[in-house]
N, C-alpha and C positions, 0 to 999 in steps of 0.2 A: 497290752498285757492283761487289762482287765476282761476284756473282749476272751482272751484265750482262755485266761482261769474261770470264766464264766462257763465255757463250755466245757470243760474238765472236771470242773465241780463233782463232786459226789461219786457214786460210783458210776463207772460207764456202761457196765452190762446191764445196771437198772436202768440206767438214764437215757438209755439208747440214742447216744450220743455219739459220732464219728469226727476222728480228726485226722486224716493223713497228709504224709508230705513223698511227693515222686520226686527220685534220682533220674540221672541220666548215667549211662555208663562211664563218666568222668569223677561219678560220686557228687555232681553239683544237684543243688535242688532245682527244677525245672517245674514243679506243679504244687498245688494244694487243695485239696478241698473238706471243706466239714460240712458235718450233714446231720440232721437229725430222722431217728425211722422212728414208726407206730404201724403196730399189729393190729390189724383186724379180721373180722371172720373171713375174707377171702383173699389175706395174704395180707404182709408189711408192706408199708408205703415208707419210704426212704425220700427226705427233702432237704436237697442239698442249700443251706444256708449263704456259703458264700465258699467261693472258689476263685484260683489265679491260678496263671502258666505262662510261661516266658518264651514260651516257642510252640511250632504245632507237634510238636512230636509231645509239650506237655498236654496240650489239650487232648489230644488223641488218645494220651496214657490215664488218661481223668476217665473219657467215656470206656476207655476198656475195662476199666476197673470197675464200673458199676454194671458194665453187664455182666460179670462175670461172677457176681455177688448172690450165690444163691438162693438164701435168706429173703430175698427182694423182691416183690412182685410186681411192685409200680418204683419209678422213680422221676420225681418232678425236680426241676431245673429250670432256674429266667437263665435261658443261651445270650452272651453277646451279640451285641447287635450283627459284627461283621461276622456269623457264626450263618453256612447258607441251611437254613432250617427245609427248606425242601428236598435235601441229600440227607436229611434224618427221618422224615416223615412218610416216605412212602412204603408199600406195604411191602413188607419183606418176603411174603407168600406168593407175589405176583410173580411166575418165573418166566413170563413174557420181558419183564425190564430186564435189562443188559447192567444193572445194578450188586453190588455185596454190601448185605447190610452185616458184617462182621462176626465173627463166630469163630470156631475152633477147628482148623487145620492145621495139623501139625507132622512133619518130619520127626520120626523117632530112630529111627535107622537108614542113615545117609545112603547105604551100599544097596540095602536088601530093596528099599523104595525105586532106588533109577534102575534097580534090572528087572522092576514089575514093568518098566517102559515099553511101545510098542517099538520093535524095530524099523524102523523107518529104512525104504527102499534105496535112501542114499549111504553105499559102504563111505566110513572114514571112521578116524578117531578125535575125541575132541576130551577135554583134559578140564574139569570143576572142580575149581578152590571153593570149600566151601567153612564155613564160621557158624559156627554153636556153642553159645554163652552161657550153655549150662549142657548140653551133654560133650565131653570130650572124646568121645571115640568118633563124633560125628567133625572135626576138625582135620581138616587137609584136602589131599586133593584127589581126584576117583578118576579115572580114566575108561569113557564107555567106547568101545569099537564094534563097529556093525558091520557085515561084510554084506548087508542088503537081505538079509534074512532072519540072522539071530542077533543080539544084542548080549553085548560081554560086558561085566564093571569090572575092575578091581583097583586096589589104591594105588595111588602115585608120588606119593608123599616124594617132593624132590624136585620133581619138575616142573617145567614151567606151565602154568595155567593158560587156557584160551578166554576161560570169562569167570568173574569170580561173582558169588553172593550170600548173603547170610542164609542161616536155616529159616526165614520167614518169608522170602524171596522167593527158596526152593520151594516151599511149601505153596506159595502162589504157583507155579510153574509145572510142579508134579499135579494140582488139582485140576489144571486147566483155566483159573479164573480169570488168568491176565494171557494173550500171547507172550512171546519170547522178546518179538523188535517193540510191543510196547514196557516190556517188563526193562527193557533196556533206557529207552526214552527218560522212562521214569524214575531212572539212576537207582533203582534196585538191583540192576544185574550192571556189570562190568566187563566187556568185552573188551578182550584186549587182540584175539585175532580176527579181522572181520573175516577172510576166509572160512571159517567156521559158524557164520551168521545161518548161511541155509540150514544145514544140518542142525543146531539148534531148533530153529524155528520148525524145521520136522518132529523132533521128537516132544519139542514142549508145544503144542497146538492151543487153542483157544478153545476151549470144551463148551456143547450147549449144553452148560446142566447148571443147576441151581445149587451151585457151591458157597459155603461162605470164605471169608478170606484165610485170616489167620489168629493165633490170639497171642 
């Protein structure tokens, strides 16, 4: 308690003092970290003092939230030791590595993004539940049909789904950064008819471009 009113002391905007605490969508605390910044002529330096997280999804929710802190030009961190500091340190410029060093893609309209799709030469229809925890028109399920030349969406709210995943999932899949059968592996996507695994994996490809993932 002394430890925390130490850091709270006075006022925070002068003291440039940070204290946050990360939820999980359950509303439980999963993270924290406080930190102290100082300006100088070629940007702030933000140093995080002491941080915990109870799972990786807290840890992951830690470093998203400092890159995304505009204010900030440097940010120093002592990483846990089990923390693999060589998946943090390489250069995010090099677009030779088969690497995402994290960044901002995002799904903002479910319907209007999968009919920028390319059609893919194999006709069928295949049926995406999809979840977005903060826009609601992008919630339910879209059905795209190809006849082997053009590509149709429209909603399907009702039926049953062939694979479901959230909007940050789609958002890997429409940029190209992960394939379809690794986005699946890696329990981002949820297939539930495999029959429809090729045709997936046609329309969501593995892109060579230097994308980042999501935020």
């Amino acid at each position: 308690e002394d430890h925390w009113r130490s850091l709270r002391s006075g006022t925070p905007w002068e003291n440039l003092k940070y204290s946050y605490v990360l939820y999980n969508e359950e509303n439980e605390p999963m993270a924290y970290w406080v930190g102290t910044m100082v300006k100088g002529e070629e940007g702030a330096t933000l140093t995080i003092a002491d941080m915990a997280y109870t799972c990786r999804e807290g840890m992951e929710s830690i470093f998203a939230m400092l890159r995304t802190m505009n204010e900030v030009g440097t940010v120093q961190v002592q990483l846990p030791q089990d923390v693999p500091i060589h998946f943090l340190i390489k250069d995010p410029y090099d677009v030779s590595q088969e690497t995402n060093c994290g960044g901002m893609v995002r799904v903002m309209n479910v319907e209007r993004a999968l009919v920028l799709l390319a059609a893919p030469p194999l006709p069928g229809t295949m049926n995406i539940a999809v979840t977005d925890g903060q826009i609601p028109e992008n919630n339910g399920c879209f059905k795209l049909s190809c006849d082997g030349y053009a590509l149709g969406v429209v909603r399907a709210d009702g039926e049953s789904a062939d694979l479901a995943c959230d909007i940050r999932a789609l958002a890997i899949l429409m940029a190209g950064v992960m394939s379809f059968d690794d986005c699946v592996a890696s329990g981002r996507v949820k297939l539930f008819n495999e029959k429809k695994r090729r045709l997936a994996g046609m329309l969501f490809e593995r892109r060579l471009l230097h994308m980042n993932e999501d935020f």
